[in-house]
N, C-alpha and C positions, 0 to 999 in steps of 0.2 A: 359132170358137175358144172354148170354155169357157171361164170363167172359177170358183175354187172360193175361199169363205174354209172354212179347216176348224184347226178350235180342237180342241187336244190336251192331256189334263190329269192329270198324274201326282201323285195325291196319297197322301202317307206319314205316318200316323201312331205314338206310339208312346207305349206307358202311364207311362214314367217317361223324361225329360229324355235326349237322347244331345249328343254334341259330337263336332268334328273330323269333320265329314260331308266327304268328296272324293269329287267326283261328275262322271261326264262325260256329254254326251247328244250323239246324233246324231237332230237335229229340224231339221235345213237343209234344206232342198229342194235338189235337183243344177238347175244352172242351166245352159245349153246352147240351143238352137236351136230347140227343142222342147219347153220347159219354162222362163217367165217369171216369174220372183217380183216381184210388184208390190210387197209391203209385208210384214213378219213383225218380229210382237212378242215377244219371252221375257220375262215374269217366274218370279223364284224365289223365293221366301220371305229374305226378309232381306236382300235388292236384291244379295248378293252380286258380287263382280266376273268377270262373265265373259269370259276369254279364249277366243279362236277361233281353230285352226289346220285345214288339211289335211292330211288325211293321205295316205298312199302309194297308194289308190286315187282320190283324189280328193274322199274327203266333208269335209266341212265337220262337223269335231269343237267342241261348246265344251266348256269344265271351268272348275270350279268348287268354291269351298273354302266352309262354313259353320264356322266354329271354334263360335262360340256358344253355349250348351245351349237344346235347340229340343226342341220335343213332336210338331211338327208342319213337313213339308215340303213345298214344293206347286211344282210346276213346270209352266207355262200358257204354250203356246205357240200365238200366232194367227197363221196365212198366210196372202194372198190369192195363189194363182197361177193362168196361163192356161196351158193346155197347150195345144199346136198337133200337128195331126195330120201324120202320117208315112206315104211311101208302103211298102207291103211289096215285099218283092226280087220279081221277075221271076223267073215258075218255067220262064225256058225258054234257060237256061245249060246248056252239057255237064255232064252230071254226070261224069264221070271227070277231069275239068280242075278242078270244086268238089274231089274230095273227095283229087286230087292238093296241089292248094293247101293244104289242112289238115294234110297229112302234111309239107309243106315249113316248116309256118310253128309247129309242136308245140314245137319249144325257143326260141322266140325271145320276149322278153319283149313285152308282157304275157300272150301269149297260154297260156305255160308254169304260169302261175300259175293260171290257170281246168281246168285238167285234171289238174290231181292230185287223186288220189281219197284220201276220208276212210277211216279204218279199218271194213270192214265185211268179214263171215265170212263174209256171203251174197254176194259178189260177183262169185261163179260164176254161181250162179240168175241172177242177173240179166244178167251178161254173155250168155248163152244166151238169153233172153230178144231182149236186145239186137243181136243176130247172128242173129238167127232168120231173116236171110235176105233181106228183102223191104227193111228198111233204105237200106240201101247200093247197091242198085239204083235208087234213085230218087233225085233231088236233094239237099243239103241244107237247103234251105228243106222238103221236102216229109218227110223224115225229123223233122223237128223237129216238124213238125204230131204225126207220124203216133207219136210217144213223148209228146208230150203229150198228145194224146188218149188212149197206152195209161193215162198214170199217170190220169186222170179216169174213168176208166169203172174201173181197176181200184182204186183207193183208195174206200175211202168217207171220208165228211167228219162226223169226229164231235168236236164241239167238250168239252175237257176228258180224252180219251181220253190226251194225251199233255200233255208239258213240253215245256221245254229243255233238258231235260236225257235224254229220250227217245232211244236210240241209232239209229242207221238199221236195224241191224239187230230192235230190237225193233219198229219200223217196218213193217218189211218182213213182219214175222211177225203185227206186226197189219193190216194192210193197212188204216189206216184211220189219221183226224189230222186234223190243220187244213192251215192255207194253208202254212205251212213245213217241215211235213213232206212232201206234195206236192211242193214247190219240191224238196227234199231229194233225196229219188228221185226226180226229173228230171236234175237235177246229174248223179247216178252213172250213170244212163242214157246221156247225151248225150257226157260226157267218155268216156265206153266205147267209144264210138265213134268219139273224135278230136273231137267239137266241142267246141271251148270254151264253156266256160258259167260266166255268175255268178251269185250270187244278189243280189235286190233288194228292199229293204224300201219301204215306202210306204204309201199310201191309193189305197182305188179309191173312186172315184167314179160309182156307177152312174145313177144317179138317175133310179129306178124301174127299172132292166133285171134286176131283179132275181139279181145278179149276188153271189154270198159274198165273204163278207167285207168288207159297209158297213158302218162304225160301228164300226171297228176300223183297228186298224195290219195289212197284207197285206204280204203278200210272193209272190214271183215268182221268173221265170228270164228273164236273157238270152244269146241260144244265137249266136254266131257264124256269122257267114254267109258265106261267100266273094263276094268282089269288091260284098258290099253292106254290111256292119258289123256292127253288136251290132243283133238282133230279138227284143225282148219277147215269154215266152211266159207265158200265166195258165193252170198245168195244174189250179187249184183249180177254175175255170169255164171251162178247155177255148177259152180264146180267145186273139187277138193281144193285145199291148198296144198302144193309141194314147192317145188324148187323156182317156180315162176313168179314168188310172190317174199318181197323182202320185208321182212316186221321191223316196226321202229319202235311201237311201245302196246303195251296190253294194259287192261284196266274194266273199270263197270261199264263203262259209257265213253263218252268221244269228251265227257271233261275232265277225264284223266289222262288224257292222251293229245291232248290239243298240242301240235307245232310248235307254236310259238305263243307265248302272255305276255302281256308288260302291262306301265302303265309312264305315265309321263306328265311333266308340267309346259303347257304351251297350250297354243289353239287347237281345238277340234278337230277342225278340219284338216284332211288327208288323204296322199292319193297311197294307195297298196296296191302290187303289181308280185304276184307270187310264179314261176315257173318251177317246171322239171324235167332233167332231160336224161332217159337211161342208154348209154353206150354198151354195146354189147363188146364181148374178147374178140370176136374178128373182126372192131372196130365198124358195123354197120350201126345206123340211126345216132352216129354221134352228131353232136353239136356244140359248140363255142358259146361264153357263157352269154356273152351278145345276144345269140339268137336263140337264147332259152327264152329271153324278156319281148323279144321283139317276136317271136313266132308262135310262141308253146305259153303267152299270158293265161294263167288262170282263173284270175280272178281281180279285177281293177275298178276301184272306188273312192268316188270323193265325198268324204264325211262333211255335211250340212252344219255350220255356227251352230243352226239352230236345234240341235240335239243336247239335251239337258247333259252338265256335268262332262266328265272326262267321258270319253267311252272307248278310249282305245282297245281295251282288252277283248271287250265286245264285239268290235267290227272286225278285228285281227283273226280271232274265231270264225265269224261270220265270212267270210273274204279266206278264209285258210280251209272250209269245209272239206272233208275229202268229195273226192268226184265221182 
């Protein structure tokens, strides 16, 4: 069983004084059977009072108020958790009784909620794609492989190519993106076909398997499985999820699961500078929080006067995408 500390640090600057910052983050670890939080610290700049609720999927939201006039915001969060390994389903169930079961169980909550699809023009192309036949002759365990293999080979992984603000459809036209877009067209795929699916934000922890998306915030899918449950798929590197990948929150899409929100009163303009650094239990790839910001930057941007209205929430997304 793994063990990971991994320090995550959102920090925000700004050239002239702001107030009234209202800010919420989702940096909880999902706690379950298969996923132990030993210990996790949050600071924020100004020791603020954070409350904590859950929400209707179950993550663990805090929020937070900075009234004060501040230059500078910094939000530092450290975990240690153990992830424990999971068996994968048994691929030798009838498939006509799997994929009768997902046809019986489509309006009954939760599972109604994982199958609606987002607005997209192309949802022909891909439904064709996704019926192309071979599908639905095999398993649902074997089907799930066999769409996240297609979006891996047919995506390329180009870091900067897109946002959050990126539509599925200009997606699909660039066939290319990070871990959440991936994830994205996986969703459309799998719900196409009746499997439920969510998305999952987190960290992967590879260490050394040279696996995208270390040294960032990732994101995933999990694809429902008849008479075995919710199974982690990684279509960014085309594997299961087990023990190498630590979930922070699940939901429809990546804007149930965004990091960090806020919003604030002051200028526009902003620099955001996000790290992530996962230390393993025999203390290799550790790192000081210093050199999380100065080596391991994820993403750093100065928001333009000339952007209509506040937009913090916006660029915060935008600049926090998983990788």
């Amino acid at each position: 069983m793994p063990q990971f500390t991994i320090q995550h640090i959102t920090k925000y600057t700004y050239p002239e004084p702001v107030m009234d910052s209202a800010n919420q983050i989702m940096l909880f670890p999902l706690k379950d059977e298969f996923q132990e939080v030993k210990s996790q610290h949050i600071f924020i700049t100004g020791e603020p009072f954070l409350e904590i609720f859950t929400d209707y999927y179950g993550n663990e939201i805090g929020s937070f108020m900075n009234i004060a006039a501040h230059t500078e915001m910094r939000i530092e969060s450290t975990i240690s958790v153990v992830t424990k390994p999971r068996l994968l389903p048994a691929d030798d169930q009838d498939t006509p009784t799997q994929w009768a079961h997902l046809e019986e169980i489509k309006y009954i909550i939760p599972y109604i909620d994982f199958l609606k699809q987002e607005n997209f023009k192309d949802l022909a192309e891909v439904k064709a794609i996704a019926d192309a036949g071979f599908y639905k002759t095999v398993s649902v365990f074997t089907a799930v492989k066999q769409l996240n293999e297609y979006v891996y080979n047919n995506l390329s992984y180009i870091k900067g190519i897109t946002t959050v603000e990126t539509t599925l459809d200009e997606i699909w036209q660039l066939k290319a993106g990070v871990c959440q877009d991936f994830a994205h067209i996986l969703l459309v795929m799998l719900r196409l076909l009746g499997i439920p699916a969510r998305y999952v934000s987190g960290y992967v922890c590879p260490h050394d398997n040279n696996l995208r998306g270390e040294g960032a915030t990732h994101a995933w899918v999990e694809a429902y499985i008849p008479f075995y449950g919710w199974l982690g798929v990684d279509p960014t590197n085309n594997c299961m999820v087990n023990d190498l990948h630590v979930r922070l929150a699940i939901g429809r899409s990546f804007s149930d699961c965004s990091p960090v929100k806020g919003t604030y009163k002051g200028t526009a303009k902003q620099t955001l500078e996000v790290g992530v650094s996962v230390s393993y239990e025999d203390g290799s790839v550790a790192a000081n929080q210093a050199a999380i910001l100065t080596a391991q930057v994820i993403g750093q941007a100065v928001i333009s006067d000339k952007i209509d209205g506040n937009s913090y929430r916006r660029y915060v997304q935008m600049i926090q995408q998983q990788q």
